[in-house]
C-alpha positions as CSV (number, residue, x, y, z in Angstrom):
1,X,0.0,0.0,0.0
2,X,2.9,2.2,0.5
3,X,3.9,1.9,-2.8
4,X,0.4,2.9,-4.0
5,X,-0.1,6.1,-2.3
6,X,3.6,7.2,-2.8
7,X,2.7,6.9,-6.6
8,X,-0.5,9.2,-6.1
9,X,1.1,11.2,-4.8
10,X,3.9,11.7,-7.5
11,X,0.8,12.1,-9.9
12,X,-0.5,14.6,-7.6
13,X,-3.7,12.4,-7.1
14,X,-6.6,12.8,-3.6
15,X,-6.8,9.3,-2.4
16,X,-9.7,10.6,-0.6
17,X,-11.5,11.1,-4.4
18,X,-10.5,7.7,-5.2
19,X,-12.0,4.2,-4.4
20,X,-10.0,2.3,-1.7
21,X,-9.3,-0.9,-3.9
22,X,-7.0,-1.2,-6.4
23,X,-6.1,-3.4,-8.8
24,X,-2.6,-4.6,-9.7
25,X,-2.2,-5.8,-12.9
26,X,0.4,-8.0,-14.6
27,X,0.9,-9.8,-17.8
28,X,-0.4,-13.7,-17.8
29,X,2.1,-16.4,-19.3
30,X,-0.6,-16.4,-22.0
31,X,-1.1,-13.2,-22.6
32,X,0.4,-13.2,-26.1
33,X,-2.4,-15.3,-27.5
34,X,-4.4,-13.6,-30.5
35,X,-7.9,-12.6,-28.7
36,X,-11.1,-11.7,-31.3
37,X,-13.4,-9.0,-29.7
38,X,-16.8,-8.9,-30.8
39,X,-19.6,-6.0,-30.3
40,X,-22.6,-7.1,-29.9
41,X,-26.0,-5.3,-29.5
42,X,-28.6,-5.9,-26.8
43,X,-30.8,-8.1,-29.0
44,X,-27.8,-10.3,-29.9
45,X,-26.4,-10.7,-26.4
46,X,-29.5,-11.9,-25.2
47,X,-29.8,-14.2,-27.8
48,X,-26.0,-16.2,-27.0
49,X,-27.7,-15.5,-22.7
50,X,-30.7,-18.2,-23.7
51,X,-28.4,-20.9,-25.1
52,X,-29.0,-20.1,-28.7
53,X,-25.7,-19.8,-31.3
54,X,-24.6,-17.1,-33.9
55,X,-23.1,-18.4,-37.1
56,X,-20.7,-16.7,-39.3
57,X,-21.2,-17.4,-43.1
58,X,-19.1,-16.9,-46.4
59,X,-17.1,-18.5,-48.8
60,X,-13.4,-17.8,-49.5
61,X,-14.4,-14.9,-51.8
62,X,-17.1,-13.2,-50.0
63,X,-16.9,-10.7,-47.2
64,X,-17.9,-12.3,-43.9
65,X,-21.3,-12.1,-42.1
66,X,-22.8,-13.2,-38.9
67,X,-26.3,-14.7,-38.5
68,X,-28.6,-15.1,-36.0
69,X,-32.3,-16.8,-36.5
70,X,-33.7,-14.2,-38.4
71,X,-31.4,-11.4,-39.0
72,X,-27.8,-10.7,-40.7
73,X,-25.2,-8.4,-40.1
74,X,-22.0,-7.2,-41.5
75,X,-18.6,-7.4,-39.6
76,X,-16.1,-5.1,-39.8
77,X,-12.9,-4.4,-37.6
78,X,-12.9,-1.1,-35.8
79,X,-9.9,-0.5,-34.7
80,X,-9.3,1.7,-31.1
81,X,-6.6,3.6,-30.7
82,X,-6.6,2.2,-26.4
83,X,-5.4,-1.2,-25.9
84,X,-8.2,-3.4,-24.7
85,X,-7.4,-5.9,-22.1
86,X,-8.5,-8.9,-21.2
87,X,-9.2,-9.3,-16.8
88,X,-10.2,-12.3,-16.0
89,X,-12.7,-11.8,-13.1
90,X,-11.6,-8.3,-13.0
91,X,-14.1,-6.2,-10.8
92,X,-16.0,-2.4,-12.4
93,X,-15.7,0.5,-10.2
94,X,-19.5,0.4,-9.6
95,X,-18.8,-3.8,-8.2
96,X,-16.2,-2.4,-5.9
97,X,-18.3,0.5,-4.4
98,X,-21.1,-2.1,-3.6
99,X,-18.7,-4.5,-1.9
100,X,-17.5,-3.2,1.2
101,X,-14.9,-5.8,1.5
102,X,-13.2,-5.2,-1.1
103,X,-9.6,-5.9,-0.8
104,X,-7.2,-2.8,-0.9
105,X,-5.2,-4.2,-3.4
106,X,-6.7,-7.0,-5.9
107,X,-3.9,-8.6,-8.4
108,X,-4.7,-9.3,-11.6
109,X,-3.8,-11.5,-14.7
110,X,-4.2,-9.8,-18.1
111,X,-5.2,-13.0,-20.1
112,X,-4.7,-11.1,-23.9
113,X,-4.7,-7.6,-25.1
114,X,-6.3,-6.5,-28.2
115,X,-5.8,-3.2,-30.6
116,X,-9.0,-3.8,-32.6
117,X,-13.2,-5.3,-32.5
118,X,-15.3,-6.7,-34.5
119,X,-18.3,-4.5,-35.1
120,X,-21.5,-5.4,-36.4
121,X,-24.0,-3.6,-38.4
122,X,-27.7,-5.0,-39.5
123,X,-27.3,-5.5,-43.1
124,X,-29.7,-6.9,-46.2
125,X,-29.6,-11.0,-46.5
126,X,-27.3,-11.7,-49.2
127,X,-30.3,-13.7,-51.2
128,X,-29.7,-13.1,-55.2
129,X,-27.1,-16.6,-54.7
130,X,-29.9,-18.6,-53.4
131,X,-31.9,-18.3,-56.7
132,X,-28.7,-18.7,-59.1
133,X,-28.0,-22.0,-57.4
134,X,-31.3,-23.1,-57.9
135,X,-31.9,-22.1,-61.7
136,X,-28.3,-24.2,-62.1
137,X,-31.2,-27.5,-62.4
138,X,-35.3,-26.2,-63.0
139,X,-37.5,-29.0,-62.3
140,X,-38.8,-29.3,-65.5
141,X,-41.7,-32.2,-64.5
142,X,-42.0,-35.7,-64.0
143,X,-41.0,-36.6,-67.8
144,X,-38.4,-34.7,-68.2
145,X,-35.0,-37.1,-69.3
146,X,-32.7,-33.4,-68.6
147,X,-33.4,-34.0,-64.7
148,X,-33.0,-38.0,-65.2
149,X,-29.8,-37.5,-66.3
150,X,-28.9,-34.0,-64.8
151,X,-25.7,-34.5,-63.0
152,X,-26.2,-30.2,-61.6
153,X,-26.1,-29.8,-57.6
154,X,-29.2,-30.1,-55.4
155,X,-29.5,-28.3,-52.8
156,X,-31.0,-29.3,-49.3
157,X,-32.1,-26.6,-46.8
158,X,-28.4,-27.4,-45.0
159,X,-26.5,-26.9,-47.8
160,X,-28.5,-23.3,-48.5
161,X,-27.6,-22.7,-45.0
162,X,-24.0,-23.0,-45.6
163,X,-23.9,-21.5,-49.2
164,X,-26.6,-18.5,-48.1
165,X,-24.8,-15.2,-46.3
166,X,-28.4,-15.2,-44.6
167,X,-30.0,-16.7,-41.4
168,X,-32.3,-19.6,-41.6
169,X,-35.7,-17.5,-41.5
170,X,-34.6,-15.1,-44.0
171,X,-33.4,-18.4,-46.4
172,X,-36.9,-19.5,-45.7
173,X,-39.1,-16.7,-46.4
174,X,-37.1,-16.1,-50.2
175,X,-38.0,-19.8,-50.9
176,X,-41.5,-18.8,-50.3
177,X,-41.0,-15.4,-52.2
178,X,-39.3,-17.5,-55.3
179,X,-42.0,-20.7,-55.0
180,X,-39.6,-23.1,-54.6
181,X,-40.9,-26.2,-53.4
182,X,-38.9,-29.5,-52.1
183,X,-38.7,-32.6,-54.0
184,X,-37.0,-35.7,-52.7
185,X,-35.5,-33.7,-50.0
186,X,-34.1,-31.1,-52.4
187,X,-35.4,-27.5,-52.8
188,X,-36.4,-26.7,-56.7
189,X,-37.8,-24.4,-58.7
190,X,-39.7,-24.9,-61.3
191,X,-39.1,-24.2,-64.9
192,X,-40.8,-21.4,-66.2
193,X,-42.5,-23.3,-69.3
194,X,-43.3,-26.3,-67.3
195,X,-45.1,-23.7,-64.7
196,X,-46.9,-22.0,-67.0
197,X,-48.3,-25.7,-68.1
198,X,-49.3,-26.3,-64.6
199,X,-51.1,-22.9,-64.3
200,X,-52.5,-23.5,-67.4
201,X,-54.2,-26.7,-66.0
202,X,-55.7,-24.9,-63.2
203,X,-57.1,-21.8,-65.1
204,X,-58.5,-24.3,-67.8
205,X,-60.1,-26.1,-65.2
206,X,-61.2,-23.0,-63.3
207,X,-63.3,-21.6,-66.8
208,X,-64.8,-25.4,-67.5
209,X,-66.0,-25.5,-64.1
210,X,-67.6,-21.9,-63.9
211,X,-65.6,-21.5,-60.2
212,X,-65.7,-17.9,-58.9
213,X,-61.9,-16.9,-58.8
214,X,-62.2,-16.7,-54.9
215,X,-63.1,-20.1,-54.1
216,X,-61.3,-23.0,-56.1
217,X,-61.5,-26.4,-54.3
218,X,-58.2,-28.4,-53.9
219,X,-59.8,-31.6,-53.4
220,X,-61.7,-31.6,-57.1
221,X,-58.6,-29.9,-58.8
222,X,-56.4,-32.6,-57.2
223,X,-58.7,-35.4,-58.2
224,X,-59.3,-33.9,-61.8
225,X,-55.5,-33.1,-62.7
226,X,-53.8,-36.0,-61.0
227,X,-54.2,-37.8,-63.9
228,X,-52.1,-35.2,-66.2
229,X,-49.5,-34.1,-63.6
230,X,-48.3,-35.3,-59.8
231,X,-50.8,-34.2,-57.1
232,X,-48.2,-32.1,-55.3
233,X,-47.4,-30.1,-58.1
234,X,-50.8,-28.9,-58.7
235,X,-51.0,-28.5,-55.0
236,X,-47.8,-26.0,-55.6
237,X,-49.3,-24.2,-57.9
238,X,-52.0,-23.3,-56.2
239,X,-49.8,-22.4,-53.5
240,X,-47.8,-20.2,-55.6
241,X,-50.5,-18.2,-57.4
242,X,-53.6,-18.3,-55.2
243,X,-54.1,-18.1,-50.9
244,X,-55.1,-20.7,-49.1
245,X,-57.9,-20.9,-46.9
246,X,-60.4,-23.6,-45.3
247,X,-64.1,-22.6,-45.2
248,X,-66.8,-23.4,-42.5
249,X,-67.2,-26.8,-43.7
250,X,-63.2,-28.0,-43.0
251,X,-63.1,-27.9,-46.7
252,X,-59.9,-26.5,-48.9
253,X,-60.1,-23.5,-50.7
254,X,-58.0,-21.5,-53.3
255,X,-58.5,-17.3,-53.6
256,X,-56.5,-16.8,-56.8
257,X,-53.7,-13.9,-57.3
258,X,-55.0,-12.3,-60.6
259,X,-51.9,-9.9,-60.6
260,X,-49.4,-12.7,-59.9
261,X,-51.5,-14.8,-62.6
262,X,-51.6,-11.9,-65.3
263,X,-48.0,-11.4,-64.2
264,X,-47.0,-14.6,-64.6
265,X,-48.4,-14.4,-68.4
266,X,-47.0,-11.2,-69.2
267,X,-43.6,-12.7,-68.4
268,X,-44.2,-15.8,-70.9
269,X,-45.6,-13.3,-74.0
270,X,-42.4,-11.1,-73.2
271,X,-40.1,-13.4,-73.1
272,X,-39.4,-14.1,-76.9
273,X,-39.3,-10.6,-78.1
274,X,-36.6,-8.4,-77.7
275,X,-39.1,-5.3,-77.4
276,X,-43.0,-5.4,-78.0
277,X,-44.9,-2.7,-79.4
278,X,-46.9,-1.4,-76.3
279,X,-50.7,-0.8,-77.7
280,X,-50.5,-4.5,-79.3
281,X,-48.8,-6.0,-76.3
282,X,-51.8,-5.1,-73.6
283,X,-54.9,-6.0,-76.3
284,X,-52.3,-9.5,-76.2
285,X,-51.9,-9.6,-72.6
286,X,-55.9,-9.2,-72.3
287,X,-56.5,-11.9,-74.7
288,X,-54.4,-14.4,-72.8
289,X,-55.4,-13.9,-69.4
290,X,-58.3,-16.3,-68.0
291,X,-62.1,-14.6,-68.7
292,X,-62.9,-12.1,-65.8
293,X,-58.7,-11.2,-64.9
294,X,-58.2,-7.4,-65.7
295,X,-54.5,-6.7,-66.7
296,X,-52.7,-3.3,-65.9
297,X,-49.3,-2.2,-66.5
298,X,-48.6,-1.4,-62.7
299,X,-48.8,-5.6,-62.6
300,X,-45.1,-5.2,-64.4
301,X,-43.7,-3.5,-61.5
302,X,-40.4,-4.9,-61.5
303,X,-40.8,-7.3,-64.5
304,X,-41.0,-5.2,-67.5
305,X,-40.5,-1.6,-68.4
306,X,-42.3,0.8,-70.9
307,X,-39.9,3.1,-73.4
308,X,-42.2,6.0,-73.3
309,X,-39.2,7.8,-75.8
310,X,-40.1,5.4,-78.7
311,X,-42.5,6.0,-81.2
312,X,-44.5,4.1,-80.8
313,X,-44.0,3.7,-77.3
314,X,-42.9,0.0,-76.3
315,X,-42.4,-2.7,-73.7
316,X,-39.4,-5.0,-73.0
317,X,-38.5,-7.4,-70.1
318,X,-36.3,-6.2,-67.5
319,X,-36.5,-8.4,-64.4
320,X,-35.3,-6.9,-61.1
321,X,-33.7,-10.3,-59.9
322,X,-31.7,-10.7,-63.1
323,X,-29.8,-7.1,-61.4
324,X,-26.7,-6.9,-59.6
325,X,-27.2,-7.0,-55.6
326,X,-24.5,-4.7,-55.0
327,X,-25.7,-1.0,-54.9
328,X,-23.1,0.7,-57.3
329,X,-23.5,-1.9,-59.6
330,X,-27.3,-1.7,-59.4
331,X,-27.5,1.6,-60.0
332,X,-24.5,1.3,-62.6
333,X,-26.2,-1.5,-64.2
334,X,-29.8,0.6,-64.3
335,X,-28.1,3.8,-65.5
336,X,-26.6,1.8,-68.2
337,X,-30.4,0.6,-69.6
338,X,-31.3,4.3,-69.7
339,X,-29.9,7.0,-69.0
340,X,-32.2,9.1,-67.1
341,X,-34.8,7.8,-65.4
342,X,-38.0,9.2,-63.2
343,X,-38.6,8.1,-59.7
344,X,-41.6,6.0,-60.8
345,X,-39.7,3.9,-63.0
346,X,-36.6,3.4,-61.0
347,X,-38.4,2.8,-57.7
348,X,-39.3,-1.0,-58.3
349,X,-35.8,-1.9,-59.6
350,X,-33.8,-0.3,-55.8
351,X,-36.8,-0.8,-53.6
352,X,-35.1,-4.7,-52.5
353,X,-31.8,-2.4,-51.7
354,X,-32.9,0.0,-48.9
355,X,-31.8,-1.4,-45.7
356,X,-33.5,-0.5,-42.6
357,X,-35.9,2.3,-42.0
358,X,-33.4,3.4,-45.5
359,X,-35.9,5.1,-48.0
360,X,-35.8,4.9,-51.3
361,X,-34.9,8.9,-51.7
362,X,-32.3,8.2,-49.9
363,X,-30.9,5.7,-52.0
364,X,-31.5,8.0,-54.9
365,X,-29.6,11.1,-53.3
366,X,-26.7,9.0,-52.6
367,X,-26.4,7.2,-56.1
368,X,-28.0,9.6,-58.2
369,X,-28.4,12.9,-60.1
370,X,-31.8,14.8,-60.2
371,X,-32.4,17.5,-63.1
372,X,-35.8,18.4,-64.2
373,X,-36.5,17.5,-67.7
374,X,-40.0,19.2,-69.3
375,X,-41.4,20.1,-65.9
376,X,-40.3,16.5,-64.3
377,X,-37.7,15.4,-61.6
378,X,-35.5,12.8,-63.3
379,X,-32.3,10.8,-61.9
380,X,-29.4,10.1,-63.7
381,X,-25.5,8.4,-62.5
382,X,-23.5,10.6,-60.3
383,X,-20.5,9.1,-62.0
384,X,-19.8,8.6,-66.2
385,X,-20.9,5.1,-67.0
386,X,-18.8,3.0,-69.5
């Protein structure tokens, strides 16, 4: 203790301002080993508290991330410019002024020492992967000798787990988002011609059968088309383009999408043209849709884009998940299609890249230009595009 107040007073400290205890501290015999810090917020800590784990994801080339249930976050070091050290059972100020017994002079280890932390910051699921893999091997039906023979990669919800920077709900909800359904264990998706064969089935079925849009039976359109295709497959498509529901009765009922349906066909009538003349296109895209469906161009959103510069105006695919994930590129990417565009247009192609409470004006003001062009606010690329 003489030691200790002989060097407060060389720094000219009050030991009357200063807590009684104090702590000695000296380098461990492993004190050299390499310690990781992590930062975690409240939400997280709780979640390691009740038993449950946090996962780290990422291949070789990708940036890390770390995953709990249902959210993902980016990790970045932070370095401080204070050493951080390591105390094994090392007491706070506010421990030692609640424990009256405190030794006057506590010695202590320093396990490891650090310079730097890992930091964590909420960030989108990494999801545009998930439906690549998949598209490597559509299901293309029962029949079909390609997936007989196929020797492409299946891919069970474990290996999306470890192939996916996202956690396990957020994998779960873009299957549901991108209908993919599991066969034999393996989560598929279906080939666009062969679902647009199953839908047309059901909508077929729907018109000879007079059913009101709102209430298709499962039980009669399994028992009808089980003959043509396998009974969970039309169960899938119902799935995918109608809500399910069970009436007073205990029986199954369908309320069919009509914008996902109309969608759906838009997609297959745009597919094999490079651009379609717009006027043509919609008296088309009525024609093809099943008797009562209404189609309107705000059904696109996302899917398909109008040239309103063209004379006459037309219509071309431009699918949002075919984009790049990363921002820059995105916006690179978009600016590159056309080069000024109105906030309208632009919004359904960034609206998937605004992170938390992020709007998509904000986006817009980081990534982009505005002018006014003939009395309307348009965006163009903050930097020249190549």
């Amino acid at each position: 203790r003489p030691e200790v107040d002989a060097t407060l007073r060389t720094a000219k400290l009050n030991p009357a301002e200063l807590l009684p205890a104090v702590q000695c501290l000296s380098f461990g015999p492993q004190a050299g080993g390499e310690c990781c810090l992590l930062q975690l917020e409240p939400g997280l800590c709780a979640e390691l508290e009740a038993g449950r784990s946090l996962v780290i994801r990422g291949e070789k080339d990708e940036h890390a991330v770390l995953c709990s249930k249902d959210k993902t976050y980016d990790m970045k070091i932070a370095d401080t410019s204070n050493m951080l050290l390591f105390v094994p059972g090392c007491k706070t100020p506010e421990e030692l002024s609640a424990d009256p017994a405190s030794c006057n002079i506590i010695h202590s280890q320093i396990a490891g020492f650090s310079k730097n932390y890992w930091e964590l910051r909420r960030c989108r699921p990494k999801l545009k992967k998930l439906r690549k893999l998949l598209m490597e091997d559509p299901y293309e039906g029962p029949d079909s000798q390609k997936d007989q023979t196929s020797t492409s990669s299946k891919y069970t919800t474990e290996d999306l787990l470890n192939l996916i920077q996202a956690s396990e709900e957020e994998i779960l909800h873009q299957l549901q988002v991108i209908d993919a359904c599991k066969i034999e264990g393996y989560w598929r998706i279906l080939d666009f011609d062969y679902e647009m064969k199953l839908l047309n089935h059901v909508t077929q079925l729907i018109d000879s059968e007079s059913w009101p849009l709102s209430k298709v039976p499962l039980g009669v359109c399994l028992e009808e088309l089980g003959s043509l295709e396998p009974r969970e497959m039309i169960e899938h498509i119902l799935l995918s383009y109608g809500r399910k529901y069970v009436d007073d009765a205990g029986e199954v009922f369908f309320e069919m999408r009509e914008d996902k349906i109309c969608r759906a066909i838009a997609q297959m009538l745009l597919q094999n043209a490079v651009k379609f003349n717009l006027s043509e296109f919609e008296e088309v895209w009525q024609q093809s849709v099943p008797e009562g469906m209404i189609t309107r161009l705000d059904q696109l959103q996302g899917l398909a884009l109008v040239d309103k510069s063209s004379r006459p105006e037309t219509i071309f695919l431009l699918k949002v998940e075919d984009l790049p994930e990363d921002n820059q590129e995105r916006f690179n990417s978009l600016f590159g299609i056309r080069q000024k565009w109105t906030e309208v247009d632009i919004t359904p192609y960034i609206q998937d890249l605004c992170a938390e409470k992020q709007t998509v004006g904000a986006l817009l003001t980081k990534y982009a230009r505005s002018s006014m062009l003939n009395g309307v606010k348009v965006y163009n690329s903050r930097r020249p595009i190549s």
